[in-house]
Every structure is written in C-alpha cells, then in structure tokens.
C-alpha positions in Angstrom: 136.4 187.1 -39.0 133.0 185.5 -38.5 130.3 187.5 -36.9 128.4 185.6 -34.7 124.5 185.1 -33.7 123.6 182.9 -31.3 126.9 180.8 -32.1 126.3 180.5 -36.1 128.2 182.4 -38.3 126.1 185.0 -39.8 126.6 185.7 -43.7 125.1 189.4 -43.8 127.8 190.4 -41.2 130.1 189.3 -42.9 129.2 191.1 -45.8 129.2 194.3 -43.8 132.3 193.8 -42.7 133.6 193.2 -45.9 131.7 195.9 -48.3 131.2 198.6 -45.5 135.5 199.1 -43.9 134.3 202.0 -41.7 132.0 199.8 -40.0 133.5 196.7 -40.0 134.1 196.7 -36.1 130.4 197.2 -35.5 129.3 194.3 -37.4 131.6 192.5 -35.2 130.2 193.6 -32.2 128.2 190.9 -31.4 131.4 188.7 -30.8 133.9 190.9 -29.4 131.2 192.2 -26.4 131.9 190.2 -23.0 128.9 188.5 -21.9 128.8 189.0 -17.6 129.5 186.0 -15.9 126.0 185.6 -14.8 126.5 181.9 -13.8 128.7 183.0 -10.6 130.4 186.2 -9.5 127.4 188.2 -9.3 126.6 189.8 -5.6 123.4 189.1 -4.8 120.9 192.0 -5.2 119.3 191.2 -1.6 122.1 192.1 -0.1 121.9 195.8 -1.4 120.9 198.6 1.6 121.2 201.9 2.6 124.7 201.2 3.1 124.3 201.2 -0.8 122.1 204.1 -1.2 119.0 201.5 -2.2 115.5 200.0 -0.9 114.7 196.7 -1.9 111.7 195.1 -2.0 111.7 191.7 -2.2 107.6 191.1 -2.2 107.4 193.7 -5.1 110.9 192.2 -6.8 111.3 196.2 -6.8 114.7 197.8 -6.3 115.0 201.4 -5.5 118.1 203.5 -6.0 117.9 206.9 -3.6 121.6 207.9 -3.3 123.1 210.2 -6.0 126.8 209.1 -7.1 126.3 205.2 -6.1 127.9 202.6 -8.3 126.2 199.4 -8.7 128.8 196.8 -9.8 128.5 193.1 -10.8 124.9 192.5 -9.3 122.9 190.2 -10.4 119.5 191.7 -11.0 117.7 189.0 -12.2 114.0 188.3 -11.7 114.1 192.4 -10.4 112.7 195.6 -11.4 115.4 199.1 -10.7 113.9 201.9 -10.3 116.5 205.2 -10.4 115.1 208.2 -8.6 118.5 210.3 -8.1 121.1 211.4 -10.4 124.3 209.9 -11.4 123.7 206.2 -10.6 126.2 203.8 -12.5 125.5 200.4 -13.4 128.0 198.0 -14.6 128.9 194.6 -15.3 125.5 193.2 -14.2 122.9 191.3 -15.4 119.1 191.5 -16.2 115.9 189.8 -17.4 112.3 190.3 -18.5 111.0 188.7 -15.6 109.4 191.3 -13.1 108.2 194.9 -13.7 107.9 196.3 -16.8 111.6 197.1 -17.1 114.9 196.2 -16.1 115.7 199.6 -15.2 114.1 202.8 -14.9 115.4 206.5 -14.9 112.9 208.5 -14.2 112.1 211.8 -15.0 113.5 214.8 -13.5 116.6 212.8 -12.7 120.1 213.2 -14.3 123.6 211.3 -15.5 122.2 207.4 -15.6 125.1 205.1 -17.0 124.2 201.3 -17.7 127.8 199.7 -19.2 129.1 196.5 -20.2 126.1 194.5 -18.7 123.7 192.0 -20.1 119.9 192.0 -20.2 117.8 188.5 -21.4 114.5 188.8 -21.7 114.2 185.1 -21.8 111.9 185.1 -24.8 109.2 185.6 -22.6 105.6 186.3 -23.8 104.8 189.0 -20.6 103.5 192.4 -21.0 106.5 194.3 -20.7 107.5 197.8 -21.8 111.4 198.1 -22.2 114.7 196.8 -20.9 115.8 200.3 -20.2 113.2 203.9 -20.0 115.1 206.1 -19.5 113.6 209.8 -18.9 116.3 212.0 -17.6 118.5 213.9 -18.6 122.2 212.8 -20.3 121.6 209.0 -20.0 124.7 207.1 -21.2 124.2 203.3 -22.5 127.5 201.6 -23.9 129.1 198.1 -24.0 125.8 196.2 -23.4 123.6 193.3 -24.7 120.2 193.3 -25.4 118.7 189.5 -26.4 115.3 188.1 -27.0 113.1 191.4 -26.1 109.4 191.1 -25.2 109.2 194.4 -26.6 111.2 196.9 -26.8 115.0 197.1 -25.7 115.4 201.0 -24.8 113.6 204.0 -24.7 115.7 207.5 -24.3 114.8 210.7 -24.0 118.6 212.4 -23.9 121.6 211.1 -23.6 124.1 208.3 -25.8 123.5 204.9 -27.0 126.5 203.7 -28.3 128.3 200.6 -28.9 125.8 198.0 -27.9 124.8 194.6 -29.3 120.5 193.9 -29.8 119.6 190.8 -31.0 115.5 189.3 -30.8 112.5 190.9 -30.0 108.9 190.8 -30.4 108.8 187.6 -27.7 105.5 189.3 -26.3 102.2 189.1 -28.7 101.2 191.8 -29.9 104.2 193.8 -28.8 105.1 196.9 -31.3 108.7 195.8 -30.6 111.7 198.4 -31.3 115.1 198.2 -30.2 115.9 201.7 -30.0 112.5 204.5 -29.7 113.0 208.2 -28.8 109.4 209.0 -27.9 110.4 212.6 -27.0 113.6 214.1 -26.1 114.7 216.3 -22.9 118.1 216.9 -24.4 120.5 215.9 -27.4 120.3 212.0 -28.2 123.1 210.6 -30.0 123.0 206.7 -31.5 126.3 205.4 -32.7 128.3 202.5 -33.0 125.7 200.2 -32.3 124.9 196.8 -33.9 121.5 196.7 -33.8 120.1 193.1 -35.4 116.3 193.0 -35.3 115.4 190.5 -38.1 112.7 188.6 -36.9 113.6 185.2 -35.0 111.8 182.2 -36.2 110.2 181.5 -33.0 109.2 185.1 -32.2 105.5 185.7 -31.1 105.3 189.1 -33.6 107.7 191.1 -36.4 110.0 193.5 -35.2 108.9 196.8 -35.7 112.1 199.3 -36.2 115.5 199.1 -35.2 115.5 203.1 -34.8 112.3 204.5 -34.4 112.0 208.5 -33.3 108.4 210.1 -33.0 106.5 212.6 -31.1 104.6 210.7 -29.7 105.3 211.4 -26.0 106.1 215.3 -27.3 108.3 217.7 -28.9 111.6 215.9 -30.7 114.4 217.3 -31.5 118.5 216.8 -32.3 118.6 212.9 -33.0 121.8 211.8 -34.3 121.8 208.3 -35.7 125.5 207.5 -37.0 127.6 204.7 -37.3 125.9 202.3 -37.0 125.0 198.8 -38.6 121.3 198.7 -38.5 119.1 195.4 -39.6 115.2 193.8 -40.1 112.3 195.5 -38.8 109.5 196.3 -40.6 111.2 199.8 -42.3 114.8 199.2 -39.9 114.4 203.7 -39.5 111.0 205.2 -38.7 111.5 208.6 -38.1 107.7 209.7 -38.0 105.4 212.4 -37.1 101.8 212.0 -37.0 98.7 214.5 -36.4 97.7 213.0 -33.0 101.3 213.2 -31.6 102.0 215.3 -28.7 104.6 217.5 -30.6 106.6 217.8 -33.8 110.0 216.6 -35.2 112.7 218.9 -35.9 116.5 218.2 -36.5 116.9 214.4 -36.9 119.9 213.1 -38.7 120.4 209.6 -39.8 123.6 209.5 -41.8 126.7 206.9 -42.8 124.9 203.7 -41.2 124.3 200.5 -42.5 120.7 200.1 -42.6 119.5 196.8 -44.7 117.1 193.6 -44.0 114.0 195.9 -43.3 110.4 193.8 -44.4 109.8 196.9 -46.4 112.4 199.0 -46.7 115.2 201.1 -44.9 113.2 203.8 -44.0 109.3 204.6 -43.7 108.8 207.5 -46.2 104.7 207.9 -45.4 105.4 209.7 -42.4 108.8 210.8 -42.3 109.2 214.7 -41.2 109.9 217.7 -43.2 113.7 218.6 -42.7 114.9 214.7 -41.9 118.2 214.2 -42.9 119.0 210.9 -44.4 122.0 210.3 -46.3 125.4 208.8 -46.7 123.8 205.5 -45.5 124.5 201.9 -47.2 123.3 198.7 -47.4 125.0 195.3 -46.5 126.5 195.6 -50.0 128.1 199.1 -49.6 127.0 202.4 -51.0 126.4 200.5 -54.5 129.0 199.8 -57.5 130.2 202.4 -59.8 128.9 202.7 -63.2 131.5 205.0 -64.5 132.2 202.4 -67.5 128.7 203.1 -68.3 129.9 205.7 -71.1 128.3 205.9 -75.0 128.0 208.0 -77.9 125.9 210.9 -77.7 121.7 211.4 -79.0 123.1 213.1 -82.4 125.5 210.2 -82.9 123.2 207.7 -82.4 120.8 209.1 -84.3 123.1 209.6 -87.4 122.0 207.9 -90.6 119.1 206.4 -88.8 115.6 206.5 -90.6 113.1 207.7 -88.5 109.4 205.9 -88.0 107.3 208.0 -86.1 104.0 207.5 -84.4 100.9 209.2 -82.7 99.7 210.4 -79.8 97.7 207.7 -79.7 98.3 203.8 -79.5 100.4 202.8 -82.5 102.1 199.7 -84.0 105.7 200.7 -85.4 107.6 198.2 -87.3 111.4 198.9 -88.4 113.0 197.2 -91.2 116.8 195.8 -91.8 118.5 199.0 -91.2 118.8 201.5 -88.8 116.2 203.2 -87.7 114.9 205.9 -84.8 111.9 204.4 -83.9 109.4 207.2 -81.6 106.1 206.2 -80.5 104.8 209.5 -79.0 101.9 209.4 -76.8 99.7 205.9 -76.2 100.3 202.8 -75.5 102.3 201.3 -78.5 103.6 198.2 -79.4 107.3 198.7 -81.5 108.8 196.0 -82.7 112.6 197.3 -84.4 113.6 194.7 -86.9 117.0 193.9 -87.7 119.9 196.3 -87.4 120.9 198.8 -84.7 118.2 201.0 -83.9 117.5 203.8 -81.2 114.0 203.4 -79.7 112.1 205.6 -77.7 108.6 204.5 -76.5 107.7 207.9 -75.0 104.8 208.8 -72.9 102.5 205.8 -72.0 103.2 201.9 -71.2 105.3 200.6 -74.4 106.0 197.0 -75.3 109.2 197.5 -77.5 111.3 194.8 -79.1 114.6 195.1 -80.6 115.1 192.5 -82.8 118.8 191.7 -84.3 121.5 194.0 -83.7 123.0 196.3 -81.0 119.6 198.5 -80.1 119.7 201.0 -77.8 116.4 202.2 -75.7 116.0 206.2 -75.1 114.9 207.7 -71.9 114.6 211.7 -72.1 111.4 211.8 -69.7 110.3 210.8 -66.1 106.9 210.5 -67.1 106.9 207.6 -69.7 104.8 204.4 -68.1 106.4 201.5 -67.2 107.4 200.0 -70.7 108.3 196.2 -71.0 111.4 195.6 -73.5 110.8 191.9 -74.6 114.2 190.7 -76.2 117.2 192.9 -74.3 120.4 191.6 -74.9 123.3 191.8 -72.7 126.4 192.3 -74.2 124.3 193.7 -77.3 121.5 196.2 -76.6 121.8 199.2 -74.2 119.3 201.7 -72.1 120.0 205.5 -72.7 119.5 206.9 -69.5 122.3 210.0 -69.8 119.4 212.2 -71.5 116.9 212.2 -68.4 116.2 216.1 -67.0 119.0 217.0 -64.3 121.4 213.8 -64.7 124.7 214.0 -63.8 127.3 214.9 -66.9 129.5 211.9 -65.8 128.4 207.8 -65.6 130.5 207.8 -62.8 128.1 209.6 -60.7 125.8 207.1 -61.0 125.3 204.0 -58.5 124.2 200.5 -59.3 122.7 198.6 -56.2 122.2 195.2 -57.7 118.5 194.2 -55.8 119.4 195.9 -52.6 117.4 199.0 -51.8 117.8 202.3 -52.6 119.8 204.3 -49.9 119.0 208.1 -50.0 121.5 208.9 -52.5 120.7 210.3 -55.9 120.7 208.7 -59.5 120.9 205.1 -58.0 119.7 201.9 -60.3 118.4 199.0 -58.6 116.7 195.5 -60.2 113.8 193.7 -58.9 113.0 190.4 -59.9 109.1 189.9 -59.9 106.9 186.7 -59.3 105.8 187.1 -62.3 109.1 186.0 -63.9 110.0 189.3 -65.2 112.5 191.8 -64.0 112.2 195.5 -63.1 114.8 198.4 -63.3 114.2 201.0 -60.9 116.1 204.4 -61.1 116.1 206.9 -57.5 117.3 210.5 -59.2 116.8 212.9 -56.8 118.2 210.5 -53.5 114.1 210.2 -51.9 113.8 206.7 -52.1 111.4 206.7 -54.5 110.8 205.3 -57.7 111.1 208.0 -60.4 111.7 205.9 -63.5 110.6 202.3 -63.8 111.4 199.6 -67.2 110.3 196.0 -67.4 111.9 193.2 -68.8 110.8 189.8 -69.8 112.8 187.1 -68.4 115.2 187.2 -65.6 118.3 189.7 -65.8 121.5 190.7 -64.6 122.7 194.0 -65.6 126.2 195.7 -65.7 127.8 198.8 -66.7 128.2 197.5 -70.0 124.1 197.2 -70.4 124.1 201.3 -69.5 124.8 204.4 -71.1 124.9 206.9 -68.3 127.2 209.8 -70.1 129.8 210.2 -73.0 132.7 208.3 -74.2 134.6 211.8 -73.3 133.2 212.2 -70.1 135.3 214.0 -67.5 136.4 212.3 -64.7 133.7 212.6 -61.7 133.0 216.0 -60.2 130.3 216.7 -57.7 127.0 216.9 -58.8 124.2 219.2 -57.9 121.1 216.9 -58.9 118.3 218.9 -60.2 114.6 218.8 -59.1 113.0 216.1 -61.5 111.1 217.9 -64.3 109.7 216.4 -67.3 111.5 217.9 -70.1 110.1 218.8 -73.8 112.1 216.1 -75.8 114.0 217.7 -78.5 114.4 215.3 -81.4 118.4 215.8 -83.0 118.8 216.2 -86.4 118.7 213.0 -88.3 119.2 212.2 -91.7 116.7 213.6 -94.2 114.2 210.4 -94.9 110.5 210.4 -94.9 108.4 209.2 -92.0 107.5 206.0 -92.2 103.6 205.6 -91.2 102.1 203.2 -88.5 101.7 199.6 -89.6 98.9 199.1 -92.4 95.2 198.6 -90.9 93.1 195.4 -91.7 89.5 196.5 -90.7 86.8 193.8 -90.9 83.0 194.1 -90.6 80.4 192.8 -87.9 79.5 190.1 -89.4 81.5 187.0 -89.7 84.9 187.8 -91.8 87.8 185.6 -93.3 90.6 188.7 -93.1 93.9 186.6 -94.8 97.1 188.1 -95.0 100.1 186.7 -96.9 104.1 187.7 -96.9 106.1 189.3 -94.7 104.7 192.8 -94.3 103.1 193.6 -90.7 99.7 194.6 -89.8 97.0 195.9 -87.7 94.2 193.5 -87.7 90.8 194.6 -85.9 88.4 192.3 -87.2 84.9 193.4 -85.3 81.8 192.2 -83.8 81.1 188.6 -85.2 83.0 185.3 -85.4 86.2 185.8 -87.9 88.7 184.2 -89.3 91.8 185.6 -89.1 95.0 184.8 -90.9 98.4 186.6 -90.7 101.5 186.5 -93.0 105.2 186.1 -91.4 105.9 189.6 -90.2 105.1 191.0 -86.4 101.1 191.8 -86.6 98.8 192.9 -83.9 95.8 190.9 -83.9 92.6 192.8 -82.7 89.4 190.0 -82.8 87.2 192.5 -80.9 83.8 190.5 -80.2 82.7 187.1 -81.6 84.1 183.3 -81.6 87.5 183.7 -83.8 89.7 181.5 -85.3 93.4 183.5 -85.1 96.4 182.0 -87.3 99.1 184.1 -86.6 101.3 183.0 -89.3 105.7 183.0 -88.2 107.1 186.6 -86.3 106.3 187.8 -83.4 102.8 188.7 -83.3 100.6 190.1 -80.5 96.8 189.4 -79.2 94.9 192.1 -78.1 91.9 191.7 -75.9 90.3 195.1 -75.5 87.3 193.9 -73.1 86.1 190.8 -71.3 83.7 190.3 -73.9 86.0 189.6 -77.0 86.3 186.3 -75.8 83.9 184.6 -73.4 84.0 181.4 -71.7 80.6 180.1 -74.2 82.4 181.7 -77.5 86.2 182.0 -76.5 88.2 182.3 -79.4 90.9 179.8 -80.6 94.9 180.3 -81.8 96.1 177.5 -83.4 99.9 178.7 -83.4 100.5 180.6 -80.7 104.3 180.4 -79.9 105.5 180.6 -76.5 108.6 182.7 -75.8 107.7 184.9 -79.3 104.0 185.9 -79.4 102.1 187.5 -76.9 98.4 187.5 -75.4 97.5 191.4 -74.4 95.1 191.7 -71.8 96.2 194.9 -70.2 93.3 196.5 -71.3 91.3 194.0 -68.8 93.7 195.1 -65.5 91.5 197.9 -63.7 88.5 197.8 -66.3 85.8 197.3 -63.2 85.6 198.2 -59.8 87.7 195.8 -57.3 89.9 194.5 -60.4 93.8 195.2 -59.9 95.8 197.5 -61.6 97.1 194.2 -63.1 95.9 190.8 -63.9 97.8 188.1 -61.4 99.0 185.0 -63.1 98.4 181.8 -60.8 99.6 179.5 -63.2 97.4 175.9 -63.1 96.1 176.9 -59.8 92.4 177.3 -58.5 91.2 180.5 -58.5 90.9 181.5 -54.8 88.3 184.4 -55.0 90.2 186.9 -55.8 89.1 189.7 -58.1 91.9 189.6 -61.5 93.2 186.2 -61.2 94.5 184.5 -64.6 95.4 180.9 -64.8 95.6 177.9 -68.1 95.1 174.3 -68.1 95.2 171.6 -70.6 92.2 170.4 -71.4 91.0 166.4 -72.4 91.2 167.7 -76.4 95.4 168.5 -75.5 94.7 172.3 -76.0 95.9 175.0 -73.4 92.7 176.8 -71.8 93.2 180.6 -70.7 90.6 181.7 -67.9 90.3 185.2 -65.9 88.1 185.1 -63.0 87.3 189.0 -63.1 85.1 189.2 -60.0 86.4 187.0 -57.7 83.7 184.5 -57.4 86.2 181.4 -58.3 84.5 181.1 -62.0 85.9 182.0 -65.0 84.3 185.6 -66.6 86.9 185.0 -69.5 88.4 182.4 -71.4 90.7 181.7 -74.5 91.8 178.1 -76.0 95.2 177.8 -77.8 95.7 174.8 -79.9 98.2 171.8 -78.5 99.7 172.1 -74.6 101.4 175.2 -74.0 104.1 176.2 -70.8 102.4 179.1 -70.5 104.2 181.7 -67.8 103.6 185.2 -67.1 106.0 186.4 -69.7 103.5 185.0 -72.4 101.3 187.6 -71.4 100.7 191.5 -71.1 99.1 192.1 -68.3 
C-alpha cells in the first residue's frame, strides 16, 4: 500500500513500511487519517457563546474558552486564534489555519486536561510571523488523530502530556523561522511521543529548512521524562535534537528516544554536539531497517592467515614495502607508508598513520587490530577476492553476526555497525560505529566506487557460535601482538636511490622497486618496471616512471613550481599516482585536503587542484594554495590525460 504526500506516492514510505513491520501502520498514517470536511459541515465559530463556555472576539479574530468540561466539536476555526484558560476543554473534528494570532490554539499555563483530536490545521504556506499551531503549557495535554500541513514555523510545542498518532507534513513557510514539528521547551509533567508520522523534509517551495522533527531543550527550563517511541521520524536538519546548552534556563535529565524510524535528516539522525549526558538513544532504524546481518562475514583466524607467510616489516617512520609472488605479512608500523603486496595472497596491515596499500594479484586480506590507524586508502580491492579483517579490533563482538551493515544510510545508535560513503571525489569510504555513539571510530578509503557484502568482511571465525548478546567494550587501542609466523628473515624497506643538488640523471633498469629522492636541482629520473616511489624534491625534473605502479611524491610547494614544474612523460592513469598529501594543511587557511575541481576555474578558494590540456596536447596540473585564483603549483604530464581525483593522493 502506497503512502501518500500531497497525492504522490512516496518511495521512502514505502520503504518503511516494508523494511521496518512494527511501524508499518505509522508510515501509512498520512493516508489512513480523515481530513475534516472543512468545505461544509463545520458550525460556524461566531456562533459560539456563553451558552458554550466561550468569548469571541471578532475584531481580535480571538476566541476565548472559560468553561472547564466544554467540548468543542466540528467548528470551523479558520482565520481564528483559541485561547484555553480552564481545564479539560476538548477539541475535535475541527479545522484550523495560520492565519491570525500566533497559534491556532493555546493552553495556557496553570491550566489542565487539553485534548485537540482528529482535526486539521493548514497553515496555508504562509510567510507570517507565527509561533506554533498548538503551545500547549498545562498540564496532561493530549494531541491524537490530527494533521499538521505547511507550518510557518513550528507545528506543536508541549510541556506534559501525549502526542501520538498524528500526521506533520511542511514547515518553514515563514523566513527565517527555526521551524520544528514537535519542541518540548520545558516540561510540567511526563511527555510521551508515539505513533506519530512526523515528515519534515524540506518542501521545494519552503521559505527556510526545517529544523528538527523532535527537538527537546531547556530552553524555557528544567526537562525531564521525554519518551520518544514509535515513531517514523523524517528531514530536518538532525530529525532528533535533544540539546542542552549553558544559557538554558535548566538542564536535561531522563530523555529516551528508542525503536523509531528516524532517517532523511540534512545531517544526520541526531545532533551529537549538544546532546545531554544520560540521553538514551537506541533501538532506532533507518528507512532501510536496523541494517543487514553480516553473520556470513566469517574467516580464518590471525594465526591461520598468517601461516607460511613471509613477513616484510617496516619502521616507525614512512616506508615503501614491496611484496613479491608469494605470500607475504606485509606491516608498515608507524608513518605514513606506501605498501604495494605483489602477487599472491597476502595479509596487510598498514598500522598507525595514513597508508596507501595495494594488493596486487590474489585473494589479499587487509588487517585491522587498532582504532587509531589514519584513514588508509586501499587502491586495487577486489570483491569477490580480497577481504578487510575487522574481527581483531579491541572489544569486537566474538560472532560476525553481531555485526550490522547499513549500506549508505546512517549510523543508528547501535554498536559495531559498517556504513559506506561515496565521496565527490570518486572514492569510497567505509565507516565502522563500535561502541553505538554515532561516531566514526574507524575509517578506510577506497579508490573507485564500491559496493560491499558480507562476503568482502571478515567479522569472526569460520566456527563462530551462533549469536549471543554482546557486551561491547569501551574502545581502547590495543598493543598489536604479531602471531607466530613462519621463521623467514625480514625483508628491509625498498632500496634507496639518493641523488645530489646538482643536476642528476638517476636510471634504474629491471623489475626491482625503489625509493628515488633525487634533491635540489633539475634531474632526470628514470625507473625500471617494478612499483617505485619517485621523490624529485626541488628543481625542473624530467620523471620516466618506467611499467608498475609507481608513485609521485611532492613533499612541498616548491618541488615543482609553475616557472620550473617538472614533467612525466608516462604517467598512467588508473595505475600511478601523484602524492600531494604532504601539501593538504602545509600553510595557514589550506584544508586538511587538497579539493579536486577538475578543468574548472579556480574560485578563490585556499587548496583547490585542477588540470587542463594545454596547446602542446600535454595535461597541466595546477594548485592554487592561497586562494587568490592563480596557480602557486604546477606539474605537466606528457599527452592528454582523464585525470580524476583517484589519480591523486590528496
């Protein structure tokens, strides 16, 4: 069955309905809630009296309810502004707008046992300053069965009481408003939010973005016993804000936001800057459900992987570590290293710092014992092939089933969930929440666009146990234990090529790899066939980087400047790469990492990389490290190259 939105089927809902069962009937909401006749039916509300416990006010469009107990039924309050000064008033089956007052209806404080049900407020998509459909400040206010359209601002604001079972849709019709469906500014007594189907994605012809579909502060003063549950929550900026902030008039204590949908959010789910101490979030889903099992996600252990491997090892510093045919345990230890495996099946492990790691041929596995590793980029992963090693991480759970795989939705609260990101620079991210904050703890890049599975994982044992509870552990970085391996000598860091400050010809033949850093001055350099690392340092060079996959480094702007920019006559796209991570950061106002713009202008941003063809039909690389549109940077590769963000390391 088709949700609907103003008439149109709506895909998301119907994804809800199908990946979430238990709240299948609140995604529907928005079609099974009666709309009030408000085209004829309605009683007129200048005819209400003191025969009806009320004062209206036709000059002021003001209605004022005075008697406790009435019932106000099928009224039309349009164009009309209620204002409830006694205790349990009922309104039902009536309908409202946006257009007098600053709210449709208003309980004010002091007063007691409010119910609005089963009626319909428009706000017309007017741009007025207006504060809320409903404000309701007394005590055990109960709003059920209602709709809530095209908000100037806000929808409702409670202090105590129930919201349950109501349809939102649009808001953010009034500029400038800070527009949330649902805000608890304070409470006076318990609030409870359920059942509701709350959609507050933006609507293209909104005036401003929605703020929060939930939002519960301190703003007003002390907060406490929230129950959000049940409900399918959408858009906003963050859909859940549950904040406290230093200026508020109080604090935040016993909120609990559990087993909703919440999904669509600008930024997220839920605002974790300012969340309180004590907030309970959990059980929660996206549009997709709580996330796919990865219980096939099973593997040999680290001492049977790492049998009859042959182990290269490097330094705490930044190394180059070449494998050869066979299998071999590749570690870099500390730095920032460039690995590149070779043929056979080989276990790599990058360790602390950012890593560029390739695989090569054959069925290569990529070790994670450690939180604290940088972000490495794995160049050549193979599905159906190569795997990542994530079952030897401190604290993770002894079974793969415990583990979650969210394709690209966002993390829920739950721990050991993966996610993927694809990135605009054409590369994709794997994100891993351990401990359930919704945070980040692990991060690995890959070149190219990717779709992972189970089989891509290994998350436990073959002989895992069938899925117990787990207790997930605080995340510590661990020592990393290396198992015993076979008993074969260390292999060393790839050879060093040094050259001089003057101007060197450094030529390398065969198929060995190796460290080049050539110096000051304007060099020739030539490589053989295997995977080298190229350093030119200063000076015009000439780089020939010979077959294999070889990398570029750039360790400063000044290697290669726009009057003396070096030139690579063979650079291969989709194989070698130009490193200029050493540039991200390296002056004050550059980014953490260069932006690629492609053949675009630069636009006066500080770290903005671009490459042209040129009239001679060569490729020409320029960073603009300032921001003043001109290039501080430049390097020429021979013949026109598709350069793309991948071809890079930024």
């Amino acid at each position: 069955m088709s949700s609907l939105i103003s008439g149109t089927a709506d895909a998301l809902l119907d994804s809800i309905t199908a990946a979430n069962p238990a709240l299948a009937a609140v995604a529907r909401l928005a079609a099974s809630l009666p709309a009030a006749p408000v085209t004829g039916g309605l009683r007129s509300v200048a005819t209400l009296g003191a025969a009806d416990g009320c004062y209206y006010n036709a000059a002021l469009k003001t209605l004022v309810v005075y008697k406790a107990g009435v019932l106000l039924d099928g009224i039309d309050f349009r164009g009309v502004s209620v204002r409830v000064e006694t205790n349990n008033v009922t309104v039902t089956r009536s309908a409202f707008d946006a257009a007098a007052g600053m709210a449709a209806i208003t309980g004010v404080a002091g007063t007691s046992g409010l119910t609005v049900t089963n009626s319909t407020f428009d706000g017309l998509k007017l741009d007025r300053a207006y504060n809320d459909f409903i404000i309701a400040q007394g005590r055990n206010t109960t709003i059920t069965g209602n709709r809530f359209l095209n908000a100037p601002s806000d929808a409702v604001y409670i202090e105590s009481g129930t919201v349950a079972n109501n349809y939102f849709s649009g808001g953010g019709y009034q500029t400038g408003a800070h527009a949330d469906a649902i805000w608890v500014g304070k409470t006076t007594g318990p609030v409870t939010i359920t059942g509701n189907l709350i959609d507050w994605r933006t609507k293209p012809d909104a005036k401003v973005e929605t703020n929060n579909a939930v939002r519960v502060t301190a703003e007003m003063g002390a907060t406490s016993d929230v129950t959000v549950s049940g409900n399918v929550l959408l858009g906003g900026a963050y859909t859940v804000a549950v904040s406290e902030l230093p200026y508020d008039k109080g604090t935040i204590s016993n909120v609990r936001v559990t087993n909703n949908v919440v999904s669509a959010g600008l930024y997220g789910p839920l605002d974790l800057v300012t969340q309180p101490p004590g907030l309970v979030y959990t059980g929660n889903a996206n549009a997709a459900g709580l996330g796919l099992s990865l219980a096939a996600a099973t593997g040999p252990g680290v001492a049977e992987l790492l049998a009859g491997t042959r182990a290269v090892t490097g330094t705490a510093g930044a190394d180059a570590l070449v494998g050869n045919a066979g299998r071999d345990f590749i570690q870099g230890g500390g730095g920032q290293d460039w690995v590149s495996a070779g043929a056979g099946d080989d276990v790599i492990e990058g360790g602390a710092g950012r890593d560029y790691l390739a695989g090569g041929a054959g069925k290569d596995v990529f070790l994670y014992r450690g939180f604290d590793v940088g972000r490495d980029l794995i160049s050549d992963f193979e599905h159906g092939s190569d795997r990542i090693d994530l079952a030897e991480l401190p604290g993770a759970p002894a079974q793969a089933g415990a583990w979650s795989w969210l394709g690209s939705e966002r993390f829920t609260g739950a721990a050991w969930q993966l996610r993927s990101v694809a990135t605009a620079t054409g590369t994709t991210l794997l994100q891993l929440d351990a401990d359930g904050d919704q945070r980040v703890d692990l991060e690995i890049e890959f070149s190219g666009q990717h779709s992972f599975s189970a089989a891509d994982f290994i998350l436990g044992t073959a002989a895992s146990a069938p899925s117990a509870p787990i207790v997930t552990a605080p995340i510590v970085t661990a020592p990393i234990v290396t198992a015993p391996i076979a008993a074969e000598p260390v292999v060393p860091a790839l050879p060093l090529v040094l050259g001089t400050d003057g101007n060197d010809i450094i030529t390398r033949t065969g198929s060995e790899a190796v460290r080049v850093v050539a110096g000051a001055g304007g060099d020739s350099i030539r490589t053989g066939s295997g995977d080298d690392v190229i350093v030119g340092q200063g000076g015009k060079d000439i780089i020939v980087t010979g077959a294999g996959r070889d990398r570029i480094v750039y360790e400063q702007a000044s290697d290669s400047t726009v009057s003396a920019r070096d030139y690579i006559t063979d650079f291969e796209v989709g194989r070698d790469l130009i490193d200029l991570s050493a540039l991200s950061g390296s002056a004050p106002g550059l980014p953490a990492q260069l932006d690629w713009i492609g053949g675009n202008a630069f636009s006066g941003r500080a770290g903005e990389l671009r490459a042209t063809g040129t009239s001679a039909g060569s490729t020409l690389i320029q960073a603009d490290l300032n921001g003043d549109r001109t290039a501080d940077f430049a390097i020429e590769l021979a013949g026109q190259k598709d350069l793309t963000a991948a071809s890079f390391v930024l």
